[in-house]
PDB file of N, H, CA, C and O in Angstrom:
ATOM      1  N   UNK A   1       0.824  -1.199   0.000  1.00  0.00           N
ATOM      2  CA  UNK A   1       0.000   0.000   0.000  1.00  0.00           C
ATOM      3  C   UNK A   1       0.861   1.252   0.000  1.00  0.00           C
ATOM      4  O   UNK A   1       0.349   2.327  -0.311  1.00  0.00           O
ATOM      5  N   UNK A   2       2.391   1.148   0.398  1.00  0.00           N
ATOM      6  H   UNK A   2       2.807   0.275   0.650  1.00  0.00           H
ATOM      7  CA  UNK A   2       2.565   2.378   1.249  1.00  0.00           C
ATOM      8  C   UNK A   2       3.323   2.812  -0.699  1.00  0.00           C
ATOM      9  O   UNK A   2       3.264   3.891  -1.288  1.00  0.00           O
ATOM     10  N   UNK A   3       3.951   1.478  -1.181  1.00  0.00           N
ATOM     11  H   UNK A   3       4.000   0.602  -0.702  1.00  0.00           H
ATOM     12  CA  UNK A   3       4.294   1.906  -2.584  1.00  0.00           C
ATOM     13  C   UNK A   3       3.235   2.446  -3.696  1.00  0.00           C
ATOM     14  O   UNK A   3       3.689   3.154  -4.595  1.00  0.00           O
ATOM     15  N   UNK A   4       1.859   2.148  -3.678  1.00  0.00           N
ATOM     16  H   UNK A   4       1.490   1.573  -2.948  1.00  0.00           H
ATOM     17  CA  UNK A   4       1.007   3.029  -4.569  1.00  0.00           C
ATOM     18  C   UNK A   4       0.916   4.799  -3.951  1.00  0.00           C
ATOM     19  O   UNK A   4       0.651   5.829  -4.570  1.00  0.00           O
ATOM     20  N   UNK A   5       1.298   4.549  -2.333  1.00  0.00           N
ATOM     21  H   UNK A   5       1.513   3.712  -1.830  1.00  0.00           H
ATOM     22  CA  UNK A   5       0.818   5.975  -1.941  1.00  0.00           C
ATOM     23  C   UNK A   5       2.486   6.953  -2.508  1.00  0.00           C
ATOM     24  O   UNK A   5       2.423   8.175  -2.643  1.00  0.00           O
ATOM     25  N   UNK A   6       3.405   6.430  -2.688  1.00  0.00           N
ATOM     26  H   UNK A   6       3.457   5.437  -2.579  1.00  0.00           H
ATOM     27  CA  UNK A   6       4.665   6.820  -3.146  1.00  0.00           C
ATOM     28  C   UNK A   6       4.280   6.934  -4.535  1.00  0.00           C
ATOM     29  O   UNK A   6       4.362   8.096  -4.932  1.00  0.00           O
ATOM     30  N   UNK A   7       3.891   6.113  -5.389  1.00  0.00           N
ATOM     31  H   UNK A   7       3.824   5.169  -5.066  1.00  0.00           H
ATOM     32  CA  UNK A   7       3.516   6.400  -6.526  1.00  0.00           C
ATOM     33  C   UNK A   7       2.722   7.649  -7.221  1.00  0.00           C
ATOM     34  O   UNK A   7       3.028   8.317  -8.209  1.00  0.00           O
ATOM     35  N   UNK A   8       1.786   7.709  -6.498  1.00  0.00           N
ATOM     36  H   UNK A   8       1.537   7.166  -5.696  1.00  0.00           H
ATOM     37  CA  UNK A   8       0.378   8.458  -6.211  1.00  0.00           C
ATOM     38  C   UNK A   8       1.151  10.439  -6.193  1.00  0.00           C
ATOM     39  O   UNK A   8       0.872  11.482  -6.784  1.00  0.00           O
ATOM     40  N   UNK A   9       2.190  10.001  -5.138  1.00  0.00           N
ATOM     41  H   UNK A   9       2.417   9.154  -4.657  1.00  0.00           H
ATOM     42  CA  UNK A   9       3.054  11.517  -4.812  1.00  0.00           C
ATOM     43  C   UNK A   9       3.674  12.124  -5.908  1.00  0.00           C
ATOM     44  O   UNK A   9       3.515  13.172  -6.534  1.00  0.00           O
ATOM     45  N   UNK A  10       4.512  11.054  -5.963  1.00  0.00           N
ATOM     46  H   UNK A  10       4.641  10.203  -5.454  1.00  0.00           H
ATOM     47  CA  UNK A  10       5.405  11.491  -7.197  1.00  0.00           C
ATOM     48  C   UNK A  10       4.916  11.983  -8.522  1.00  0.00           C
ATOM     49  O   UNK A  10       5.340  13.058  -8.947  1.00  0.00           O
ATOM     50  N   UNK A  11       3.861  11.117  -9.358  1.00  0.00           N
ATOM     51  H   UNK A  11       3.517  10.244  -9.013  1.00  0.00           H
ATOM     52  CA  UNK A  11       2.995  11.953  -9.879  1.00  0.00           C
ATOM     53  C   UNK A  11       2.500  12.652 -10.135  1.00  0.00           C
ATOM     54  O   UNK A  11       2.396  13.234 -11.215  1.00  0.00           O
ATOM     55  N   UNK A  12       1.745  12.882  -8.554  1.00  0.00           N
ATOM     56  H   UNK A  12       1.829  12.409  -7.676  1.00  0.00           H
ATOM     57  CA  UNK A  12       1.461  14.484  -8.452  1.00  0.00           C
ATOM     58  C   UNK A  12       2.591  15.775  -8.430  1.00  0.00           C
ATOM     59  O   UNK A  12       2.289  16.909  -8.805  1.00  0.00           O
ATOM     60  N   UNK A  13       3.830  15.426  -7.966  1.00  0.00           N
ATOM     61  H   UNK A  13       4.075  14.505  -7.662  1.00  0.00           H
ATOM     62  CA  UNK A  13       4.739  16.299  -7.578  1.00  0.00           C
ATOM     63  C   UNK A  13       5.013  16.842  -9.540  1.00  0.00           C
ATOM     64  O   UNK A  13       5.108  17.992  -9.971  1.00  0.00           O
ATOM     65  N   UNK A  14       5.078  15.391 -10.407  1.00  0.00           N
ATOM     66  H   UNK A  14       5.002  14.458 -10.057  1.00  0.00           H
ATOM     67  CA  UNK A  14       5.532  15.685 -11.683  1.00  0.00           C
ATOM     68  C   UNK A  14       4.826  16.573 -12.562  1.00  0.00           C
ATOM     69  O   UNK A  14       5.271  17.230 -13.504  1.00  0.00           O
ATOM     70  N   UNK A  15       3.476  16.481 -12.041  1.00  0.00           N
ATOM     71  H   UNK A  15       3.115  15.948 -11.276  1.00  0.00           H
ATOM     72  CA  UNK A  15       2.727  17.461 -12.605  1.00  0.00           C
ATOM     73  C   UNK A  15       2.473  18.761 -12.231  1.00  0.00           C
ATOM     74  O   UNK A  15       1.620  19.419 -12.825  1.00  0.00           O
ATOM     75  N   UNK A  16       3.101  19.200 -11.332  1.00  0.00           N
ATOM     76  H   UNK A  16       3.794  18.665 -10.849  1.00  0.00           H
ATOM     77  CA  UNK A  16       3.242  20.250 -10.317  1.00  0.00           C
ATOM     78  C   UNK A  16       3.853  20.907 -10.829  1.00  0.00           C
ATOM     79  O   UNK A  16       3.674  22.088 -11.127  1.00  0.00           O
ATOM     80  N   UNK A  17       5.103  19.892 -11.107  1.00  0.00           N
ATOM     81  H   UNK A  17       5.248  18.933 -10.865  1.00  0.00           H
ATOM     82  CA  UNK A  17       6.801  20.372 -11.927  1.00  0.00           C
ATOM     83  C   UNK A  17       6.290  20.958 -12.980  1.00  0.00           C
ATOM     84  O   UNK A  17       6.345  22.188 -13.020  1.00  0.00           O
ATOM     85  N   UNK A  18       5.756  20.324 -13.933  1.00  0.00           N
ATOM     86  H   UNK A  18       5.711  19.325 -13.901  1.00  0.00           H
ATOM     87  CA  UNK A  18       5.452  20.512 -15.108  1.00  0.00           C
ATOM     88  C   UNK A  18       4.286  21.627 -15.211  1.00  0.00           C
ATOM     89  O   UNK A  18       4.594  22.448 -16.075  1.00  0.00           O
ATOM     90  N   UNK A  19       3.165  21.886 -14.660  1.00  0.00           N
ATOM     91  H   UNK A  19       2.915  21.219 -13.959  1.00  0.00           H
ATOM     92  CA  UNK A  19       2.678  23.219 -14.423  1.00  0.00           C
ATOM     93  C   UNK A  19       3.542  24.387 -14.156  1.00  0.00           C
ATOM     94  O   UNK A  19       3.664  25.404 -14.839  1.00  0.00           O
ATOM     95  N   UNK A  20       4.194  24.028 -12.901  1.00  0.00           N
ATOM     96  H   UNK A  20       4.094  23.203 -12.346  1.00  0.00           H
ATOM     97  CA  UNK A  20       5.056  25.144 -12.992  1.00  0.00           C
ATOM     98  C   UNK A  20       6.261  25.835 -13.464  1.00  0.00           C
ATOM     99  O   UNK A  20       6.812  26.865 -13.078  1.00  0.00           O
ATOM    100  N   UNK A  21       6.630  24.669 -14.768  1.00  0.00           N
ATOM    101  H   UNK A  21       6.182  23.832 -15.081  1.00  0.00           H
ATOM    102  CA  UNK A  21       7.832  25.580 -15.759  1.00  0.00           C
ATOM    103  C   UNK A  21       6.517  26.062 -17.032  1.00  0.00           C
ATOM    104  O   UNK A  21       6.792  27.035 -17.735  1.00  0.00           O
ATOM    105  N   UNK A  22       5.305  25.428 -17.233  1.00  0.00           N
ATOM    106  H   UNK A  22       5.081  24.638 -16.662  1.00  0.00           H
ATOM    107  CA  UNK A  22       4.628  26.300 -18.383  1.00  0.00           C
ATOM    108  C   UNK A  22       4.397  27.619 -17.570  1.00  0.00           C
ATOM    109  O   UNK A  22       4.519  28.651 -18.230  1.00  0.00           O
ATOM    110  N   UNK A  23       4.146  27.726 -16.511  1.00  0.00           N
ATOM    111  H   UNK A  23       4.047  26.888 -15.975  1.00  0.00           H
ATOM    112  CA  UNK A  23       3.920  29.022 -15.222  1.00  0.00           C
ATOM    113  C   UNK A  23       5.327  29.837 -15.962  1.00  0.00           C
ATOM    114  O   UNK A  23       5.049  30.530 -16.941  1.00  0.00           O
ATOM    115  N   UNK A  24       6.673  29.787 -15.575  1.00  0.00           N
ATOM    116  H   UNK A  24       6.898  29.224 -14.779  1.00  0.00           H
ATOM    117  CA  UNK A  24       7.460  30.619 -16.083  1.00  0.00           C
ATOM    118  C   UNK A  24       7.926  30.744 -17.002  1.00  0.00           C
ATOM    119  O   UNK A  24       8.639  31.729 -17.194  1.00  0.00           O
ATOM    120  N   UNK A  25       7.672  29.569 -18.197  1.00  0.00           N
ATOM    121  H   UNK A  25       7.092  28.769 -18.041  1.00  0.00           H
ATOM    122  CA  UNK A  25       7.789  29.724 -19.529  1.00  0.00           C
ATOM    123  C   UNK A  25       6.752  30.834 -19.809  1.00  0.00           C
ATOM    124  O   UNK A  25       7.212  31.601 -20.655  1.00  0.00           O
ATOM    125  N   UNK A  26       5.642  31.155 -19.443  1.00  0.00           N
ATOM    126  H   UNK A  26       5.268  30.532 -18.756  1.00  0.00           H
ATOM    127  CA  UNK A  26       4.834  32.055 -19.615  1.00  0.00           C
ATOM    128  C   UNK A  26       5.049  33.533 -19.276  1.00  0.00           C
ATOM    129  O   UNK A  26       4.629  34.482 -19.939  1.00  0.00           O
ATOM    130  N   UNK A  27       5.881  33.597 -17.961  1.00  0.00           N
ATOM    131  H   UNK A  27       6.222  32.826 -17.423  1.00  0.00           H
ATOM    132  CA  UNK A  27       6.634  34.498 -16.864  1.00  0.00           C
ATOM    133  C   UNK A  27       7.437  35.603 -18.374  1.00  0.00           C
ATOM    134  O   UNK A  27       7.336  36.693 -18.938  1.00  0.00           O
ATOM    135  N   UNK A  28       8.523  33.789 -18.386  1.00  0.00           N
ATOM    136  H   UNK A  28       8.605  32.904 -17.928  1.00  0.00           H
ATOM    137  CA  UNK A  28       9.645  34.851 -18.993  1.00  0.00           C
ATOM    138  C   UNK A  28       9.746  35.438 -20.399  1.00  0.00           C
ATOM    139  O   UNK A  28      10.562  36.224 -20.881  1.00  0.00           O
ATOM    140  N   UNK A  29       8.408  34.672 -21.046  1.00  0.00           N
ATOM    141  H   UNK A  29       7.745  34.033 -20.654  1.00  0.00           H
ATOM    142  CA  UNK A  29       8.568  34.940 -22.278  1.00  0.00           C
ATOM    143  C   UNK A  29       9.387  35.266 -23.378  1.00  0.00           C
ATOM    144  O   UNK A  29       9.352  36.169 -24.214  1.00  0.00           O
ATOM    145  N   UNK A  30      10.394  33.973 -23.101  1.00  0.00           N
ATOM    146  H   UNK A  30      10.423  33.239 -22.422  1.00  0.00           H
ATOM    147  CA  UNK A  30      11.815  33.454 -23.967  1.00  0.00           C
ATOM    148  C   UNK A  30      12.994  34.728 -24.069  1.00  0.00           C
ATOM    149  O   UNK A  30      13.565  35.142 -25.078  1.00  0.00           O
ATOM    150  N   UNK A  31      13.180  35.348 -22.123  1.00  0.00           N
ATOM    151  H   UNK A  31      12.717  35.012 -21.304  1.00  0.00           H
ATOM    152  CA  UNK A  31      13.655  36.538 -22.153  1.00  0.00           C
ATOM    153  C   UNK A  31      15.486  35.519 -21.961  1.00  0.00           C
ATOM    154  O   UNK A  31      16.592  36.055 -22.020  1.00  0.00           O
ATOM    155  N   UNK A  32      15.262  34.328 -21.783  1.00  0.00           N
ATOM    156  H   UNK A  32      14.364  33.892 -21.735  1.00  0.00           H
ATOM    157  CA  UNK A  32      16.508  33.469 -21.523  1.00  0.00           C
ATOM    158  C   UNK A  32      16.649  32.853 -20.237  1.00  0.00           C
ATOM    159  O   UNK A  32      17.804  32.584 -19.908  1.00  0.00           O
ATOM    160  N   UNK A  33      15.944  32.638 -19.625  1.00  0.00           N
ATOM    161  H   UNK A  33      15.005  32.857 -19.892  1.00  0.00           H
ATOM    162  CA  UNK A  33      15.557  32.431 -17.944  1.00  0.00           C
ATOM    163  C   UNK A  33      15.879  31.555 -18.102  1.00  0.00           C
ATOM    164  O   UNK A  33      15.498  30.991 -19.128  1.00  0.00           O
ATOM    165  N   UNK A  34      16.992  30.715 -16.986  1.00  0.00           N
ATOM    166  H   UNK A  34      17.301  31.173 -16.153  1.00  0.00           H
ATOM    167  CA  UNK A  34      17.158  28.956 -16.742  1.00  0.00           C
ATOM    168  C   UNK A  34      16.026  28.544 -15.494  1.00  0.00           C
ATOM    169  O   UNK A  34      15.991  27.440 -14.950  1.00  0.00           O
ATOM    170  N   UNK A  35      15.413  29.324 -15.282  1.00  0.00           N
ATOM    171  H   UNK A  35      15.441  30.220 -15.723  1.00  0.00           H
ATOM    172  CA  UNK A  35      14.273  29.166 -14.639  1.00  0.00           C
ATOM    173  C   UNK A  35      13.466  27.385 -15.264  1.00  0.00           C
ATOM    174  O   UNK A  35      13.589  26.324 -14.651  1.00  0.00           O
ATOM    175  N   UNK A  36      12.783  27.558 -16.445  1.00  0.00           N
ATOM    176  H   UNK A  36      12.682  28.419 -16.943  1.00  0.00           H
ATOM    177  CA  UNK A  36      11.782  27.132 -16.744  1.00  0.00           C
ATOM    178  C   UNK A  36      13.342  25.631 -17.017  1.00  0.00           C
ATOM    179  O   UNK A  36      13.200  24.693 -16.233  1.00  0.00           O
ATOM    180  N   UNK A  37      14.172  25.543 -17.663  1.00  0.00           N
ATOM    181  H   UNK A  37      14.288  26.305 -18.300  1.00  0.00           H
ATOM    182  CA  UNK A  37      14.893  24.664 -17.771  1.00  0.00           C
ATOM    183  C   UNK A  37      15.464  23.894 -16.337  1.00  0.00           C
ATOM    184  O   UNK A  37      15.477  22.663 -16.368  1.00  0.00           O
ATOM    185  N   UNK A  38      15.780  24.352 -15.497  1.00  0.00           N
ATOM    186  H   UNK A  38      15.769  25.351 -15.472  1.00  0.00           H
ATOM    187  CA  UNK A  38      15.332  23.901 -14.154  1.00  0.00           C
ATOM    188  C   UNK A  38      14.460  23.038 -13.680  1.00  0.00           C
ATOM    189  O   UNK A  38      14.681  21.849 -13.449  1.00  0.00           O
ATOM    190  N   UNK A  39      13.215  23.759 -13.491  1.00  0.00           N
ATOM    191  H   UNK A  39      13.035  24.725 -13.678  1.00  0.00           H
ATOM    192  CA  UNK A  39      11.765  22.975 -13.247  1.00  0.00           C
ATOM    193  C   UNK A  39      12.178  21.917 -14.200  1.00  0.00           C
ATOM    194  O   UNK A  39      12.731  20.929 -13.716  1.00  0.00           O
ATOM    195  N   UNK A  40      11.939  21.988 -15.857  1.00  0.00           N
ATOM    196  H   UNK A  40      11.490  22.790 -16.250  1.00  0.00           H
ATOM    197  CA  UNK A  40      11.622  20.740 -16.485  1.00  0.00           C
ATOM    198  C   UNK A  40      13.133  19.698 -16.190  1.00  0.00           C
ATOM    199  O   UNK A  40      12.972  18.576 -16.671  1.00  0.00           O
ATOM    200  N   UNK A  41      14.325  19.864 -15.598  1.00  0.00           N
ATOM    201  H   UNK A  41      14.456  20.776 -15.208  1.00  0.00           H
ATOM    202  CA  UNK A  41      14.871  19.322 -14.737  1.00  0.00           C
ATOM    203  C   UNK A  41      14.392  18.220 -14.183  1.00  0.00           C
ATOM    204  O   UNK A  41      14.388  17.053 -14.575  1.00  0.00           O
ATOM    205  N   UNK A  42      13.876  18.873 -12.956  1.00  0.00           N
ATOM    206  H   UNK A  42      13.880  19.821 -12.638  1.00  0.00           H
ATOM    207  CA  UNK A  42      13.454  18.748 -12.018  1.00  0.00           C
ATOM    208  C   UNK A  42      12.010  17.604 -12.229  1.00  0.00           C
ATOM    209  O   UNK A  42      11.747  16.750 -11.383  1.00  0.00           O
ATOM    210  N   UNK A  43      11.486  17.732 -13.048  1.00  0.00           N
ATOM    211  H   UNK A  43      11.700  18.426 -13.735  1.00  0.00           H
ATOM    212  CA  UNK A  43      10.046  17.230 -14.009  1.00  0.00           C
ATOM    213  C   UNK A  43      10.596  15.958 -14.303  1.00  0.00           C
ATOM    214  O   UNK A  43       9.990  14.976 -13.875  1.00  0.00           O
ATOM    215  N   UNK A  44      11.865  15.765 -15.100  1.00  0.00           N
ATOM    216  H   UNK A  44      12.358  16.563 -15.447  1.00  0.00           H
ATOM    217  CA  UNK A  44      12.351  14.962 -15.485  1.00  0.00           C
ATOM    218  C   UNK A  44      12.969  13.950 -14.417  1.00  0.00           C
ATOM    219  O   UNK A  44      13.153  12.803 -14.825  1.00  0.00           O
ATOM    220  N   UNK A  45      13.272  14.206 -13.249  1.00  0.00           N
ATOM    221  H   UNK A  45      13.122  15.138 -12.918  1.00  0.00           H
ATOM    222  CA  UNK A  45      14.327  13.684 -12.514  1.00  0.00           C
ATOM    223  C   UNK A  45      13.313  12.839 -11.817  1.00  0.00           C
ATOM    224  O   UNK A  45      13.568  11.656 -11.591  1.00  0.00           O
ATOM    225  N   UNK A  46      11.619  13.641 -11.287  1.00  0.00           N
ATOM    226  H   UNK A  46      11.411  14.602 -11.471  1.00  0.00           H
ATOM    227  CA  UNK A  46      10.943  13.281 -11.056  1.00  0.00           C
ATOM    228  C   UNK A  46      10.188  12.198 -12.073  1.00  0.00           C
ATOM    229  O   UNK A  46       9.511  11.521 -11.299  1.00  0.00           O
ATOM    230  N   UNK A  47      10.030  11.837 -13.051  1.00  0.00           N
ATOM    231  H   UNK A  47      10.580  12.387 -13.679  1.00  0.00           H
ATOM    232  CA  UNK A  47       9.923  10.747 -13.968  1.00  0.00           C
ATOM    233  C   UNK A  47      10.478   9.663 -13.803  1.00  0.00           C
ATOM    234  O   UNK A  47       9.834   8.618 -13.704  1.00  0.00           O
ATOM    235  N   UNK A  48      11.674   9.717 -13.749  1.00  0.00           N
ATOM    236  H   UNK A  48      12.197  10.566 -13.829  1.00  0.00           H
ATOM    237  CA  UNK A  48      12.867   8.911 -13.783  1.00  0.00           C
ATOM    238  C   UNK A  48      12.365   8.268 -12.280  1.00  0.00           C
ATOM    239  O   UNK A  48      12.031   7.085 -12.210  1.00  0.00           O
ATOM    240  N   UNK A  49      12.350   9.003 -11.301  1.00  0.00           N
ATOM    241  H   UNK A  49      12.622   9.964 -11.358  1.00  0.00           H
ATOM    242  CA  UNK A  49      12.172   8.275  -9.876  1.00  0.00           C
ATOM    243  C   UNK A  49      10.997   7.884  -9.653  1.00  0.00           C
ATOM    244  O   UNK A  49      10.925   7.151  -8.666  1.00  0.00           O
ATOM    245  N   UNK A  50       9.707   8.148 -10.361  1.00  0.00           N
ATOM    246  H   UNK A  50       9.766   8.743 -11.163  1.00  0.00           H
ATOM    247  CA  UNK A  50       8.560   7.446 -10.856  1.00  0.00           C
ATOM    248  C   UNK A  50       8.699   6.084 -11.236  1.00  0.00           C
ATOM    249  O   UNK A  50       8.073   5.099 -10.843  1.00  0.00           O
ATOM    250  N   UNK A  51       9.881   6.214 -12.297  1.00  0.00           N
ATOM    251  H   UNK A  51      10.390   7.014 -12.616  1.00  0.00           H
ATOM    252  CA  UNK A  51       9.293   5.109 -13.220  1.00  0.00           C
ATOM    253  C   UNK A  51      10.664   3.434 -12.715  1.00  0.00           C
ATOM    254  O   UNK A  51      10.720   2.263 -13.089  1.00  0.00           O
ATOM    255  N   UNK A  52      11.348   4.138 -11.912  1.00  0.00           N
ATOM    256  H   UNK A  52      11.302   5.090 -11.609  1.00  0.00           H
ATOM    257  CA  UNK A  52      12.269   3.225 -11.026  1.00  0.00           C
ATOM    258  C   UNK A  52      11.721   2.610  -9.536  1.00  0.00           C
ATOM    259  O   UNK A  52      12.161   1.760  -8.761  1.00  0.00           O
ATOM    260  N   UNK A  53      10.523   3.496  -9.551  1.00  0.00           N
ATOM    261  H   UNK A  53      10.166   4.187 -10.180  1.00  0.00           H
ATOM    262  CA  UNK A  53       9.380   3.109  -8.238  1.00  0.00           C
ATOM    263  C   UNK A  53       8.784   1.932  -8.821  1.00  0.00           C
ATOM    264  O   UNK A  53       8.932   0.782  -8.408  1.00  0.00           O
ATOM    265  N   UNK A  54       7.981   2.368  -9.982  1.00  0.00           N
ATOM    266  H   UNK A  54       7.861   3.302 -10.318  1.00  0.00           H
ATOM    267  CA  UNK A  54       6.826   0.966 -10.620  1.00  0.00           C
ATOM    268  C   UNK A  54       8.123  -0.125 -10.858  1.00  0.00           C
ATOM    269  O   UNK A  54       8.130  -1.095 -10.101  1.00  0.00           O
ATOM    270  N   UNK A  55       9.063  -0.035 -11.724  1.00  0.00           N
ATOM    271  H   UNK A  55       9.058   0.753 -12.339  1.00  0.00           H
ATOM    272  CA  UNK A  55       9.717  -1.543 -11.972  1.00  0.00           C
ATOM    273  C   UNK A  55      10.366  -1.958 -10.578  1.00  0.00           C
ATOM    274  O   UNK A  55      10.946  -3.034 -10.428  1.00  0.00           O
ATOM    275  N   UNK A  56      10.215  -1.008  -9.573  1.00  0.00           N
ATOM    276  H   UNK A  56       9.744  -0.134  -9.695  1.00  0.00           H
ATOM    277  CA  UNK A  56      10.464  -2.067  -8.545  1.00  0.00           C
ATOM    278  C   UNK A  56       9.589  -2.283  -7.740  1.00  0.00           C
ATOM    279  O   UNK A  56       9.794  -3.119  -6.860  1.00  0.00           O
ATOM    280  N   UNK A  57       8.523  -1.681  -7.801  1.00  0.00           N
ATOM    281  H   UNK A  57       8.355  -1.002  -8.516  1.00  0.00           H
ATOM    282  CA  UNK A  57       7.453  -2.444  -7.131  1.00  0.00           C
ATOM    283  C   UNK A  57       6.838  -3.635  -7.823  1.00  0.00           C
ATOM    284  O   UNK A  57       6.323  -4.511  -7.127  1.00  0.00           O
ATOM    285  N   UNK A  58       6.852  -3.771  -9.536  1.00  0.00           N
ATOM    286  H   UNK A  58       7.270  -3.060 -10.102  1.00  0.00           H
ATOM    287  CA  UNK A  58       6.578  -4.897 -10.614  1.00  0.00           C
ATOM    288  C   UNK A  58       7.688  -5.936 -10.181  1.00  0.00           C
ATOM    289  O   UNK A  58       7.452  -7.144 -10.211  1.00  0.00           O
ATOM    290  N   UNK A  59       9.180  -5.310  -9.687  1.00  0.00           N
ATOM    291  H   UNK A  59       9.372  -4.329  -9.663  1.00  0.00           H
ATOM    292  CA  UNK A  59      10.227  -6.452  -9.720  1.00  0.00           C
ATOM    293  C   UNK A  59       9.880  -7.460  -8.514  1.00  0.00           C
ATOM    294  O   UNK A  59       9.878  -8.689  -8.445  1.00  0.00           O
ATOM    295  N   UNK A  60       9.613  -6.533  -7.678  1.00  0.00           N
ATOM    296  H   UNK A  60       9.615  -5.535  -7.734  1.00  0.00           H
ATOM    297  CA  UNK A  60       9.331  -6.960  -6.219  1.00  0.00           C
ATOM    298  C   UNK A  60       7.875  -8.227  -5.655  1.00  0.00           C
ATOM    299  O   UNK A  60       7.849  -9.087  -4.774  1.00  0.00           O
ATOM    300  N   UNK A  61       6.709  -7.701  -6.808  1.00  0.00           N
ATOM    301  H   UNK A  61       6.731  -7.003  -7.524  1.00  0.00           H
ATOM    302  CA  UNK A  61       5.532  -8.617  -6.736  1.00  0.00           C
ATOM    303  C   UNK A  61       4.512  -7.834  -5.867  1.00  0.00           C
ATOM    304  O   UNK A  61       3.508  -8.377  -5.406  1.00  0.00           O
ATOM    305  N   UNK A  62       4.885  -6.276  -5.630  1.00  0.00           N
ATOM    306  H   UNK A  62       5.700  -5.836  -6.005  1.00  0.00           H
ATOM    307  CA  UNK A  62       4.020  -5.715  -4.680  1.00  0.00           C
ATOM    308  C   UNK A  62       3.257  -4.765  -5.968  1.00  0.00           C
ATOM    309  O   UNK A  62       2.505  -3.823  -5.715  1.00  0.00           O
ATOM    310  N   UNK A  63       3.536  -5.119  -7.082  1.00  0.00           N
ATOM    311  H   UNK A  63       4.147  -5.884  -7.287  1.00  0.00           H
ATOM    312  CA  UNK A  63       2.481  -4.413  -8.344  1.00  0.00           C
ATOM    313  C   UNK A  63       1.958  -5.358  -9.210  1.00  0.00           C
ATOM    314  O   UNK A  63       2.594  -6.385  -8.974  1.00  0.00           O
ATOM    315  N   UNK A  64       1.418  -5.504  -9.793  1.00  0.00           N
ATOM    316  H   UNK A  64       0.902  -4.670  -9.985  1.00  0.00           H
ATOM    317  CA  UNK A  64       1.148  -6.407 -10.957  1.00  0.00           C
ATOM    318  C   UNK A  64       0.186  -6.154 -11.734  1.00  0.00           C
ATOM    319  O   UNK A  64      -0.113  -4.966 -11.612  1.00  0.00           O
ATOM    320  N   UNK A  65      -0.639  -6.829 -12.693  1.00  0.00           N
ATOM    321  H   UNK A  65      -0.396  -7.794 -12.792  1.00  0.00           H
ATOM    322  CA  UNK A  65      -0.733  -6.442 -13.818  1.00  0.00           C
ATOM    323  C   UNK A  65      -2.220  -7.065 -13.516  1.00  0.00           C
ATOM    324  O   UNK A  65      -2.027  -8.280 -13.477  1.00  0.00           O
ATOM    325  N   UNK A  66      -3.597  -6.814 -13.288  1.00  0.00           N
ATOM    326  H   UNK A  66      -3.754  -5.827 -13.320  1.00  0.00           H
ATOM    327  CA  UNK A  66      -5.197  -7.005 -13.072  1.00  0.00           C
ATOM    328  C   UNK A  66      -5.594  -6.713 -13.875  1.00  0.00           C
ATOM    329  O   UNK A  66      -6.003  -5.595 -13.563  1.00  0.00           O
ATOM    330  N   UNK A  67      -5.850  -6.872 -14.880  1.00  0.00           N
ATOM    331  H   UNK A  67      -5.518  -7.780 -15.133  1.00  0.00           H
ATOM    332  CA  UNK A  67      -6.857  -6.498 -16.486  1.00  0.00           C
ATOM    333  C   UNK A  67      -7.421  -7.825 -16.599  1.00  0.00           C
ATOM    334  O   UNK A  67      -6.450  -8.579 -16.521  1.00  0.00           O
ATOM    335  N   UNK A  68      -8.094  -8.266 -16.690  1.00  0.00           N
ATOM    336  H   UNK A  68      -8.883  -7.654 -16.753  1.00  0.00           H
ATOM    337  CA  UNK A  68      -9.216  -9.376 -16.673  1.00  0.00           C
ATOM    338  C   UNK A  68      -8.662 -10.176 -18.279  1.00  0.00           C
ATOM    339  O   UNK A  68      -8.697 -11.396 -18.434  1.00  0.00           O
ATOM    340  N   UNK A  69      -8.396  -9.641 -18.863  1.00  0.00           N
ATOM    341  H   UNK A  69      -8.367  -8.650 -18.737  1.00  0.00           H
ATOM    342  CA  UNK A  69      -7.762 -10.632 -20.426  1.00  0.00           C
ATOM    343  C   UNK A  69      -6.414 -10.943 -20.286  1.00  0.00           C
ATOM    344  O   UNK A  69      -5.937 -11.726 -21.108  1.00  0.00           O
ATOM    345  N   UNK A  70      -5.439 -10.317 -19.081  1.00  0.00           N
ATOM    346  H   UNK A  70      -5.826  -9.681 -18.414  1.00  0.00           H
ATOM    347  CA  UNK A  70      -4.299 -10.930 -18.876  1.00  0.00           C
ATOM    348  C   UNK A  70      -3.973 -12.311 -18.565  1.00  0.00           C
ATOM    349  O   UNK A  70      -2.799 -12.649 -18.415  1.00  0.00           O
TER     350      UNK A  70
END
């Protein structure tokens, strides 16, 4: 349980990320800001630690795969 609620975060955090570099991509209006390159950084890094959560919760047997035609 406690790995979907980790899942669940991170997610949200990525979309947070990602709202908030279109937020200063909007700000800076391509004045050259490493602002918005930052965040999507940050967006990214958060992906990455997303998607190293699911294959180890899939590696582990604490995720799996419930679709009824599997």
């Amino acid at each position: 349980m406690m790995l979907k609620i980790i899942i669940v975060v991170l997610f949200l955090a990525n979309l947070a990320a990602l709202g908030s570099a279109f937020y200063t991509l909007l700000l800076d209006q391509g004045r050259g800001g490493t602002r918005t390159a930052r965040l999507l950084l940050v967006r990214v890094s958060l992906a990455a630690m997303l998607l190293i959560v699911i294959v180890y919760g899939i590696w582990t047997g604490q995720l799996g795969i419930s679709a009824p035609w599997h």
